[in-house]
GULOTI-316183 format. One record per residue: residue in three letters; z, x, y of N, C-alpha, C in turn. Coordinates in steps of 0.05 Angstrom, whole numbers, plus 5000, padded with zeros to 4 digits. Layout:
<pts>
{'ala' {Z X Y} {Z X Y} {Z X Y}}
...
</pts>
This chain:
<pts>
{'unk' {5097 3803 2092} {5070 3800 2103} {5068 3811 2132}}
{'unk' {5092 3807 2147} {5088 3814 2174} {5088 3849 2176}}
{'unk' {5108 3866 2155} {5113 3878 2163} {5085 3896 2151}}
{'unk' {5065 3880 2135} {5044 3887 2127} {5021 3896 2153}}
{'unk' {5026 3877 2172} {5009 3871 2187} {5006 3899 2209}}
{'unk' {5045 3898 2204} {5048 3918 2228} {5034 3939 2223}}
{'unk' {5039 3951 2199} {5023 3973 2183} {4992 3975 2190}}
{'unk' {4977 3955 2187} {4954 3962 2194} {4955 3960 2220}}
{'unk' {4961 3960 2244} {4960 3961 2267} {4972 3988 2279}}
{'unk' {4986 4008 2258} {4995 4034 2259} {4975 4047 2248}}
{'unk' {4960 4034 2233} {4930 4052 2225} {4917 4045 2240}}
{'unk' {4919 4032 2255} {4890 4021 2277} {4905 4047 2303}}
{'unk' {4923 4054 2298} {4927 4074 2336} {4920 4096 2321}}
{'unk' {4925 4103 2297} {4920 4134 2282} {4887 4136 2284}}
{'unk' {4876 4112 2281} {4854 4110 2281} {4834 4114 2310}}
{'unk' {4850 4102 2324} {4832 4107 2355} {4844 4129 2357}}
{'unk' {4867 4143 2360} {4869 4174 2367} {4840 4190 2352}}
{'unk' {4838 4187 2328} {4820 4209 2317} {4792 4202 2328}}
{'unk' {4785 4182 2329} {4763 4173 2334} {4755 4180 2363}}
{'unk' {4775 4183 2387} {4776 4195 2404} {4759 4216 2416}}
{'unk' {4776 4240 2395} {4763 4269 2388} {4730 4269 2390}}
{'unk' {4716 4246 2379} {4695 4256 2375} {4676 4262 2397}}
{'unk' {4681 4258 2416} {4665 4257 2444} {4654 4291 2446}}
{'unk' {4694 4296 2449} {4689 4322 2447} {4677 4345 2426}}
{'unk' {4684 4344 2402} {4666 4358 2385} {4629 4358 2390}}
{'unk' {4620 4338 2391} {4595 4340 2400} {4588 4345 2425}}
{'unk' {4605 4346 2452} {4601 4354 2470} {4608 4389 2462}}
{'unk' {4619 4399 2441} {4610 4428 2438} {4591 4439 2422}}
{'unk' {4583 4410 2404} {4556 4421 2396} {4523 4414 2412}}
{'unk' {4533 4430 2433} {4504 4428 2454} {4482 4442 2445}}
{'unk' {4490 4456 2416} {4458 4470 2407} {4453 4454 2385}}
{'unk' {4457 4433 2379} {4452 4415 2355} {4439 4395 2364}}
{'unk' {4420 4389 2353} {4398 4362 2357} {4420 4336 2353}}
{'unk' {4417 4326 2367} {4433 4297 2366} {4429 4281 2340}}
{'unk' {4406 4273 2323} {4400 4267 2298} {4412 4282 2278}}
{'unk' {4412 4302 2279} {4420 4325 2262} {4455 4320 2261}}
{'unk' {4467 4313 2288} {4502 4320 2290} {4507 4286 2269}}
{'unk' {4497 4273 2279} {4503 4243 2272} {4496 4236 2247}}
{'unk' {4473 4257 2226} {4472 4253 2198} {4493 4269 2183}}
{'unk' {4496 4303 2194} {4526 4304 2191} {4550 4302 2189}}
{'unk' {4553 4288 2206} {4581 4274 2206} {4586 4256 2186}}
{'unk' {4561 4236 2182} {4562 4226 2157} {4568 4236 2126}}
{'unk' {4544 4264 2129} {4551 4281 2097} {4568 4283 2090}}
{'unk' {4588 4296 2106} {4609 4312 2114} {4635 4291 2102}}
{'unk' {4633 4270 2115} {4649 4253 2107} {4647 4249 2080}}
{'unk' {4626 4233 2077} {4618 4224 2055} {4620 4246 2024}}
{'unk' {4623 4277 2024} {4629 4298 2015} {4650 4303 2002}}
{'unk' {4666 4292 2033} {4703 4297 2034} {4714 4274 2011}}
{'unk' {4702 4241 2006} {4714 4230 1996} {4703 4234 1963}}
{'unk' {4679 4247 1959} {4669 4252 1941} {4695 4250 1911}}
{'unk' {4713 4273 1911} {4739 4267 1898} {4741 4243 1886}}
{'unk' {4748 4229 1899} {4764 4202 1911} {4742 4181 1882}}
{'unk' {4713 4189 1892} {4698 4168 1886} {4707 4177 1844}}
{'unk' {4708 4205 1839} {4708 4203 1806} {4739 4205 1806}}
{'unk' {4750 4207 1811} {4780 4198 1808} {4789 4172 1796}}
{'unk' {4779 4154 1818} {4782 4138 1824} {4771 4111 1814}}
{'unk' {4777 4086 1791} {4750 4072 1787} {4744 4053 1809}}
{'unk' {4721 4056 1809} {4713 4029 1835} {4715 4007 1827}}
{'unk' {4712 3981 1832} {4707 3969 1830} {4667 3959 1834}}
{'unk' {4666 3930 1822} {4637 3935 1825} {4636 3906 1846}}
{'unk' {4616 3919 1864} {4610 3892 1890} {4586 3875 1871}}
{'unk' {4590 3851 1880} {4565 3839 1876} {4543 3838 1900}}
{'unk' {4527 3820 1895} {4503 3826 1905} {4506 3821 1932}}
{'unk' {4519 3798 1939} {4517 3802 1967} {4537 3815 1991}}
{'unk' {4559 3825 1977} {4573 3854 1983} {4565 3871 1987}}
{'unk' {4545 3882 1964} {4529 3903 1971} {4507 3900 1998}}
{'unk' {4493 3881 1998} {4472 3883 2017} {4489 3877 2045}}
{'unk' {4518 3861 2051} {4528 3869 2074} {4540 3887 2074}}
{'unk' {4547 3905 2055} {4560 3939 2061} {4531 3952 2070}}
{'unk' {4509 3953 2063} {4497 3961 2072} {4481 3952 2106}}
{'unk' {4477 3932 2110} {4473 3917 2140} {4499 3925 2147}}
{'unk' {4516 3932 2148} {4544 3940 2160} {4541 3973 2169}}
{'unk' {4525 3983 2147} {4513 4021 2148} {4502 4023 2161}}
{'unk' {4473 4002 2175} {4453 4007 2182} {4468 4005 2216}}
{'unk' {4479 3989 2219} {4479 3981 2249} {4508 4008 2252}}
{'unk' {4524 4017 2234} {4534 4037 2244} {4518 4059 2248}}
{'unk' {4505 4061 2227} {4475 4089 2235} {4458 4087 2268}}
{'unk' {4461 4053 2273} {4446 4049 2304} {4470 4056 2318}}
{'unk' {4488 4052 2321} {4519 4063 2336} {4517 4098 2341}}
{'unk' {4516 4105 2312} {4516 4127 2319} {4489 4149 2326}}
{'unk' {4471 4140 2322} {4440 4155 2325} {4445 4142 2365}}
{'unk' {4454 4120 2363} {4443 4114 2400} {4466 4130 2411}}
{'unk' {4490 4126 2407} {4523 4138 2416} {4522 4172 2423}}
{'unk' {4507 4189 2399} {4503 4214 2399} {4484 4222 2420}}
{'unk' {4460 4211 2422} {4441 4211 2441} {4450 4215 2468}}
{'unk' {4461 4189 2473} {4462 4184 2488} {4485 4208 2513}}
{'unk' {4506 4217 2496} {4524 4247 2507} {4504 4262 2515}}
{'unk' {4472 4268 2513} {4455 4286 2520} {4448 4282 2548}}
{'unk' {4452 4252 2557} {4438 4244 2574} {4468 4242 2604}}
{'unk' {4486 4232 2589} {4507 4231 2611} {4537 4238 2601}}
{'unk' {4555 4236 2613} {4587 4244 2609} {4595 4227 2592}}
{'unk' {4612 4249 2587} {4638 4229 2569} {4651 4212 2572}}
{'unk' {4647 4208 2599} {4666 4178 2612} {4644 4159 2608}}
{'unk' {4626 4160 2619} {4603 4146 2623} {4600 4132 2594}}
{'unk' {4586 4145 2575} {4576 4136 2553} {4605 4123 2540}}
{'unk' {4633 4134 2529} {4651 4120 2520} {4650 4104 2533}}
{'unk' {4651 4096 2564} {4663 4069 2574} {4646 4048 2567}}
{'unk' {4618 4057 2565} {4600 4030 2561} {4603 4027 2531}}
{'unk' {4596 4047 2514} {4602 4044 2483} {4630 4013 2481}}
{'unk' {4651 4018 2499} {4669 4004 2489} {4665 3982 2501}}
{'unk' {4651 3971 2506} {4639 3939 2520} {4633 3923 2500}}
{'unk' {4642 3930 2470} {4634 3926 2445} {4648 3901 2441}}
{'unk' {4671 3887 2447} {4696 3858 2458} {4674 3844 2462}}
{'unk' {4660 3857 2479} {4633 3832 2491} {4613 3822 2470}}
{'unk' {4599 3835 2460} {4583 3832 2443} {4593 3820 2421}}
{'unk' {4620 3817 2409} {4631 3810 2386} {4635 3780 2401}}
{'unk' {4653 3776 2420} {4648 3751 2430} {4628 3726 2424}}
{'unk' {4599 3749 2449} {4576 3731 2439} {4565 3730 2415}}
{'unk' {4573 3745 2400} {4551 3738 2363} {4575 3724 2351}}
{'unk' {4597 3715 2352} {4614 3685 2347} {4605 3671 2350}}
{'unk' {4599 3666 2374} {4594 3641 2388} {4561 3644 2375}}
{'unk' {4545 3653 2379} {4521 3651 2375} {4512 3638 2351}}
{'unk' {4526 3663 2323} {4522 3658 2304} {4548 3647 2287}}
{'unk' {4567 3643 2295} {4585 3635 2283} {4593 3600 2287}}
{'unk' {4580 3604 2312} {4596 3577 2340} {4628 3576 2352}}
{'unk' {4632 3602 2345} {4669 3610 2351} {4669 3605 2380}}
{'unk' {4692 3593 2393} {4677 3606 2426} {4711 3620 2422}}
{'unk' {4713 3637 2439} {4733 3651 2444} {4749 3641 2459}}
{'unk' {4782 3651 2452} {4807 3644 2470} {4807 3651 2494}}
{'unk' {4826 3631 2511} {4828 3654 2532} {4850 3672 2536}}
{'unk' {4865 3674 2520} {4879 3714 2521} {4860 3721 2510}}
{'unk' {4838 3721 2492} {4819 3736 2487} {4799 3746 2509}}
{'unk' {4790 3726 2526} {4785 3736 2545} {4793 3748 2573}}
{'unk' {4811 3744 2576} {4825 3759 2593} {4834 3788 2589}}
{'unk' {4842 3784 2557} {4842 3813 2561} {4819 3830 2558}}
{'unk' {4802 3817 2550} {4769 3834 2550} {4761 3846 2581}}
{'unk' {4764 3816 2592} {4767 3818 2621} {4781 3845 2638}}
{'unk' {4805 3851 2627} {4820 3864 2647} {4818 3890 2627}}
{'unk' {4802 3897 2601} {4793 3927 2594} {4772 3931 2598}}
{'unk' {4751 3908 2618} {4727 3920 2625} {4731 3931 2648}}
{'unk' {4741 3914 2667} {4758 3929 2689} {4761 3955 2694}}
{'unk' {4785 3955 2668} {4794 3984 2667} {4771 4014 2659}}
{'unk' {4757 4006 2643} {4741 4023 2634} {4723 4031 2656}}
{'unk' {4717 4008 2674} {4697 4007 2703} {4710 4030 2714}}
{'unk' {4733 4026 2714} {4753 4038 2729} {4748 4073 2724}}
{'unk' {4757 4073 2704} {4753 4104 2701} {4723 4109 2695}}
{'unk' {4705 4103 2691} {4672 4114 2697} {4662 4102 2720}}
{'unk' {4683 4101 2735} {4665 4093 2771} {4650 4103 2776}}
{'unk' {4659 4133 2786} {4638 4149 2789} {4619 4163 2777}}
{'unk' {4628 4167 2753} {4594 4173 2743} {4578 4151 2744}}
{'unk' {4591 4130 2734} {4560 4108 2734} {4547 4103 2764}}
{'unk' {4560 4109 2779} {4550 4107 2814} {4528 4131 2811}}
{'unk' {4534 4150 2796} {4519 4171 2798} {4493 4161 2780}}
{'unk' {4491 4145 2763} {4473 4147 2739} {4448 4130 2748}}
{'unk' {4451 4113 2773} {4428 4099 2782} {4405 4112 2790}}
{'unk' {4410 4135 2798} {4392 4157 2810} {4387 4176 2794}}
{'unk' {4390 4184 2767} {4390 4200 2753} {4384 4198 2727}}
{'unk' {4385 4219 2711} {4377 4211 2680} {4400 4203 2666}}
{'unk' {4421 4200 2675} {4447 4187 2658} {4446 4154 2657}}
{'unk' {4417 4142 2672} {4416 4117 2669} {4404 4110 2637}}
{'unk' {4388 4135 2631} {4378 4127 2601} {4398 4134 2575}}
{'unk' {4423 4161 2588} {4448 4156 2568} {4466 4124 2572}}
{'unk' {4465 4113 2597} {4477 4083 2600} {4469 4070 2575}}
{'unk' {4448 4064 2574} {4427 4041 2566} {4429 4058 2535}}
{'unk' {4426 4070 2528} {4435 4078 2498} {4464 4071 2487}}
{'unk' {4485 4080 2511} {4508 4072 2501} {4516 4042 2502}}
{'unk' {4496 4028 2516} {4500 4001 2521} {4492 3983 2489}}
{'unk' {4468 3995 2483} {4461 3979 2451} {4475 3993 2426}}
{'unk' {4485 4020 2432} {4500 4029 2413} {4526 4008 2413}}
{'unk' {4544 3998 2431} {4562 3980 2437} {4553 3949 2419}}
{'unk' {4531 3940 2418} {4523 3915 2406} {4517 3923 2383}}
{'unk' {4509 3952 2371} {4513 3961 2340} {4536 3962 2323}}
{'unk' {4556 3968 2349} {4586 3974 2335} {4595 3947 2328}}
{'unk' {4590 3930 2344} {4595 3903 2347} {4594 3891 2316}}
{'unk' {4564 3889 2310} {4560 3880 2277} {4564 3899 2260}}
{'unk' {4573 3922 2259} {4581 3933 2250} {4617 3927 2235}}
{'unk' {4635 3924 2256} {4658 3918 2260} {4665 3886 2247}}
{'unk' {4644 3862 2254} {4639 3836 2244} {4633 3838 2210}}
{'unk' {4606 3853 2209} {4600 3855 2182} {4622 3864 2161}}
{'unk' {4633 3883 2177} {4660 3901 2163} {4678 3881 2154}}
{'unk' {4692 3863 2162} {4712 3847 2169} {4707 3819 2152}}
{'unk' {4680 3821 2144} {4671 3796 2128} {4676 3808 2099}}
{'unk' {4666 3825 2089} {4668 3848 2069} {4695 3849 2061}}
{'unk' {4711 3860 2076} {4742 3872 2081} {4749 3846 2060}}
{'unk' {4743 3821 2061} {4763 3797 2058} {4768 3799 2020}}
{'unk' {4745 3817 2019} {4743 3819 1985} {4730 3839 1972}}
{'unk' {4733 3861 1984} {4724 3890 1978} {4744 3911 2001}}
{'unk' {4757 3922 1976} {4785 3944 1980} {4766 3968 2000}}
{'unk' {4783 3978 2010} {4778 4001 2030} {4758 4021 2016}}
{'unk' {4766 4034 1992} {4750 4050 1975} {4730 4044 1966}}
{'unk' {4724 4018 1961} {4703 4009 1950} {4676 4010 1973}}
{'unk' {4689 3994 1998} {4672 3991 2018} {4658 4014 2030}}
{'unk' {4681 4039 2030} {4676 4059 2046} {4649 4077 2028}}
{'unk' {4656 4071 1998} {4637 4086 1971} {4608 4073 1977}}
{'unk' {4611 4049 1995} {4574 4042 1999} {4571 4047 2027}}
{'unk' {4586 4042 2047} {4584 4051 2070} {4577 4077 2069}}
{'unk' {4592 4103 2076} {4586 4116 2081} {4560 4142 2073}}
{'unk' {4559 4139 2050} {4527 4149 2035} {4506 4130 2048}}
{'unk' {4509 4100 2049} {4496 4092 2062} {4475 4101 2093}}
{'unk' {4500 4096 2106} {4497 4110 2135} {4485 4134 2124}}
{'unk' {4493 4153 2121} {4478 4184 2117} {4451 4176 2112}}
{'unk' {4446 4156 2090} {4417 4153 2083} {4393 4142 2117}}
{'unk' {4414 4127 2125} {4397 4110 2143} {4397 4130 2168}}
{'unk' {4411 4153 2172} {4416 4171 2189} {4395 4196 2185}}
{'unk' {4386 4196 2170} {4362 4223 2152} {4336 4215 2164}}
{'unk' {4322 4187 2179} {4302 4180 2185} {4306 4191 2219}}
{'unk' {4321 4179 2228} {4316 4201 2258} {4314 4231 2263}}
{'unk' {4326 4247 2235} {4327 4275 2230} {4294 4275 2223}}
{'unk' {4278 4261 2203} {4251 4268 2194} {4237 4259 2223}}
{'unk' {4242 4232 2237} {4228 4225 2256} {4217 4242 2277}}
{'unk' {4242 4261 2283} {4247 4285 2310} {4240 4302 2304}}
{'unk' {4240 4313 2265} {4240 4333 2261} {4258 4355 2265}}
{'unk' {4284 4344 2266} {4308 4362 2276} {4321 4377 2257}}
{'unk' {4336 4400 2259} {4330 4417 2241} {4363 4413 2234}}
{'unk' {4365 4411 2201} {4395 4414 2188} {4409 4434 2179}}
{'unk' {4398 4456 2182} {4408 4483 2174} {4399 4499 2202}}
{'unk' {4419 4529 2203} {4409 4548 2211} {4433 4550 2243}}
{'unk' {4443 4531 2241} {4467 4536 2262} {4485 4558 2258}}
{'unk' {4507 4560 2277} {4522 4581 2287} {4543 4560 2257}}
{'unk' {4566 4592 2261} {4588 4588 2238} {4609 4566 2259}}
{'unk' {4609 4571 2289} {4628 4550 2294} {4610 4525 2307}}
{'unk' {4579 4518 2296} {4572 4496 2307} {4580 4483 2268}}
{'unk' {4575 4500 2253} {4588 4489 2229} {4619 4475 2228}}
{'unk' {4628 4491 2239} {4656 4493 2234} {4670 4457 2256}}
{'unk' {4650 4453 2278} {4660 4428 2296} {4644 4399 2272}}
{'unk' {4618 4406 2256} {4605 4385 2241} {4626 4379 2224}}
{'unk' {4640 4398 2214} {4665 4384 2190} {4688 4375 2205}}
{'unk' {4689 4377 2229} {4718 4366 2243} {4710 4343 2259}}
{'unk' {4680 4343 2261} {4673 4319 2268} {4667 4292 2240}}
{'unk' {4655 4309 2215} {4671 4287 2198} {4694 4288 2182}}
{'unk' {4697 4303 2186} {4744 4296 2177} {4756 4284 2202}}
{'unk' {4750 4289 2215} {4774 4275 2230} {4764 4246 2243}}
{'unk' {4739 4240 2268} {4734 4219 2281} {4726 4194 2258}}
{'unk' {4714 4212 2232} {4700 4193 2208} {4719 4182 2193}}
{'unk' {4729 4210 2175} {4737 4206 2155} {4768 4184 2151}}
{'unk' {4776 4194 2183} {4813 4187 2189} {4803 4164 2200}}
{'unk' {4791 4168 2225} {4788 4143 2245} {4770 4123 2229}}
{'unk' {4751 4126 2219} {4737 4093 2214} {4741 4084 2189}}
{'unk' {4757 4106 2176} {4763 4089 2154} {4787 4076 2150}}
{'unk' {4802 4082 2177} {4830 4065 2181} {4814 4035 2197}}
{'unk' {4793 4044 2216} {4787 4012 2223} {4777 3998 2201}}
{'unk' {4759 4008 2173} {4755 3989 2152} {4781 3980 2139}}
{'unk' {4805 4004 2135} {4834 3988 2126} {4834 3961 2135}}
{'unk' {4847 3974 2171} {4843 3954 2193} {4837 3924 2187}}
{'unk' {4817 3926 2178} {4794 3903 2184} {4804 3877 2154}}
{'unk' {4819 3881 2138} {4828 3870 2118} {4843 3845 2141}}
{'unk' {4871 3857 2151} {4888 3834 2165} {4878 3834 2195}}
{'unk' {4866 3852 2211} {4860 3847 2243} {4835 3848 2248}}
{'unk' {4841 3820 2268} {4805 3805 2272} {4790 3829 2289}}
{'unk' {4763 3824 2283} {4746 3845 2283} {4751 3852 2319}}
{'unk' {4753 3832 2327} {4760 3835 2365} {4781 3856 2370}}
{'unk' {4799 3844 2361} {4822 3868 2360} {4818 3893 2363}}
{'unk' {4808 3895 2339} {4791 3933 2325} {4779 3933 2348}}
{'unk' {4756 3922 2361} {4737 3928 2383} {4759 3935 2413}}
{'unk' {4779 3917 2412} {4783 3920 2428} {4808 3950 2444}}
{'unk' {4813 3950 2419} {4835 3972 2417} {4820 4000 2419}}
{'unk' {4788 3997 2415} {4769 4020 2417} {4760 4022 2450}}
{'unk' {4777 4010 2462} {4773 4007 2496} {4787 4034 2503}}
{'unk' {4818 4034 2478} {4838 4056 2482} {4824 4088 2484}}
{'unk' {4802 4087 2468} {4789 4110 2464} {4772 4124 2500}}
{'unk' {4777 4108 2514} {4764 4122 2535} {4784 4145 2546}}
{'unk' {4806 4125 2552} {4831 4140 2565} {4842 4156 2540}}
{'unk' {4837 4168 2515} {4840 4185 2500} {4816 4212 2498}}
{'unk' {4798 4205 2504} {4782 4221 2504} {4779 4239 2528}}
{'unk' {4784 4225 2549} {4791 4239 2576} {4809 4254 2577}}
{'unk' {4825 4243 2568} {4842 4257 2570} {4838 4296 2543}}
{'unk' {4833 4288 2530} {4820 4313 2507} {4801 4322 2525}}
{'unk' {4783 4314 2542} {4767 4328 2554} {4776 4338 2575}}
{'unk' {4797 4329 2590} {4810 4349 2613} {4827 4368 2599}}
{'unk' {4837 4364 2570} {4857 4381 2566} {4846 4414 2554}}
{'unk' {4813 4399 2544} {4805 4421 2526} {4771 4430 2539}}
{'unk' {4767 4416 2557} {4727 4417 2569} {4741 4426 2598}}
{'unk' {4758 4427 2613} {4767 4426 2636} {4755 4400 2652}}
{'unk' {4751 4380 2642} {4734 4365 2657} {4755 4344 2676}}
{'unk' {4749 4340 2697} {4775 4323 2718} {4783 4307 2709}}
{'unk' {4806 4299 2724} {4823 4277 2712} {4829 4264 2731}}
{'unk' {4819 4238 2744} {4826 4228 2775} {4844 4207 2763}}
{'unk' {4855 4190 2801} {4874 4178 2795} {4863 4142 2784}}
{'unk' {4835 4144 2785} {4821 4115 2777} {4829 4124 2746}}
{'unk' {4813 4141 2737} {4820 4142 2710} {4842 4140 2699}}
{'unk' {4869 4145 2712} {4894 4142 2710} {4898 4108 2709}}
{'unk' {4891 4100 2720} {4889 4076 2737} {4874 4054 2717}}
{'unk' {4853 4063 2707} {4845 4052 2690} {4852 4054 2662}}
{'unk' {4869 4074 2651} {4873 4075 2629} {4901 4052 2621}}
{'unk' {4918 4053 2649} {4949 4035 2649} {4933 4003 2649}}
{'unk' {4903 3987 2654} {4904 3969 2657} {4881 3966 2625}}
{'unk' {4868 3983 2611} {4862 3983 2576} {4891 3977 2569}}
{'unk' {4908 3995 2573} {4938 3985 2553} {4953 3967 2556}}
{'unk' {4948 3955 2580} {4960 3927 2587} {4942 3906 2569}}
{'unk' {4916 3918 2573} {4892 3890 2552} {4902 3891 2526}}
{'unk' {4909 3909 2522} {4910 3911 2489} {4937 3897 2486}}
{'unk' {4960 3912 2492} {4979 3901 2496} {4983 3863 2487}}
{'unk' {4963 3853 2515} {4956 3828 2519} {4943 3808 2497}}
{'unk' {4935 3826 2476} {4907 3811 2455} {4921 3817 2429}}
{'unk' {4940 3830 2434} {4960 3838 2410} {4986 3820 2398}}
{'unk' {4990 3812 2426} {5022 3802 2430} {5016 3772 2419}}
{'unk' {5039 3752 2410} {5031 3733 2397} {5037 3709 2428}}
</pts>
């Protein structure tokens, strides 16, 4: 059992690595409508496992499986319709760091709706990867009070409380619906609930460049297809906090892809902040 456990917690780092990536891919698709990148990534995914689904027999959910695989789609569709947006409006530091404030929000909808109240290594380490994350988007968010990166904040801020029930809903599901099964309503799902901001905007799904094509399928093979469907694995043996919280890791991964591959800086807060995320995790991990 333990050495079960370890396993999914080796899919949970494969998983924030890929999931990482995605900042950047859509930070190269700057000629793509934000609606448009975020129903793709869905297709795309959902395409790739296509295989999988007649291969494969499913199992069948019942009724109320299905309607939380789907409330599980919808608030990932709000994750990702606010998350994508919101890169239009400010940096990659910026929007990941608040996106991952997501610890918090899972917290309070325990307590709220559960009546859980949280540990305190749970909070402490929440504590010391908000810190960290502060840490490395200092300065842009100093910058965003005065500017239009206050309305990418505030997107990435509710996209953070989408991921939240998203990650919860997931985790309730997980306890009795296999990875394949969940992922076969999830992700068509999402696509569906992702197609209303494309009609809403009017954003257009065809007619891009061969390499704005070419980043839509590496944005869903890799951040989708690898990364979140290792946090639904995930989500079988590690509490939904965990998963949230280990998505703190994704700041100091993405920065890092973005200084390696956008040229974008790499200061010593961000450094700074990335050694005190891996101490949190570290911290929320350890028994």
């Amino acid at each position: 059992m333990e050495q079960k456990v370890k396993k999914q917690y080796l899919v949970l780092f494969v998983s924030v690595v890929s999931v990482s990536t995605a900042a950047i891919w859509i930070k190269l698709l700057s000629d793509v409508p934000s609606p448009s990148i975020a129903f793709w990534r869905m297709l795309t995914s959902s395409l790739f496992i296509a295989p999988v689904y007649f291969q494969k027999q499913l199992g069948s959910l019942n009724k109320k499986e299905l309607l939380l695989s789907i409330l599980s789609a919808f608030f990932l569709a709000g994750d990702f319709t606010l998350w994508t947006l919101s890169l239009k409006f400010t940096s990659v530091a910026s929007s990941i760091v608040l996106v991952a404030i997501s610890p918090l929000f899972i917290m309070l909808f325990s307590l709220v709706f559960l009546g859980k109240k949280p540990g305190i290594k749970d909070i402490i380490s929440t504590v010391i990867a908000i810190l960290g994350i502060m840490l490395i988007g200092s300065s842009d968010l100093d910058l965003a009070v005065n500017s239009k990166n206050l309305m990418g904040d505030l997107l990435a801020t509710i996209a953070a409380a989408s991921i939240a029930g998203y990650l919860m809903i997931g985790q309730k599901v997980r306890q009795t619906v296999g990875t394949a099964n969940y992922i076969a309503i999830l992700y068509p799902a999402t696509a569906f609930f992702l197609i209303f901001p494309v009609l809403f905007t009017n954003a257009p799904l065809i007619g891009f460049s061969n390499n704005d094509y070419l980043y839509l399928v590496c944005l869903g093979l890799i951040p989708q297809l690898i990364g979140h469907t290792g946090f639904s694995y995930a989500l079988k043996k590690v509490p939904a906090f965990v998963v949230s919280l280990s998505i703190l890791f994704e700041p100091v991964l993405s920065i890092i892809w973005a200084f390696l591959l956008l040229s974008e800086g790499l200061t010593l807060k961000q450094i700074s902040g990335g050694i005190l995320v891996l101490f949190a995790l570290y911290n929320s991990m350890k028994k």
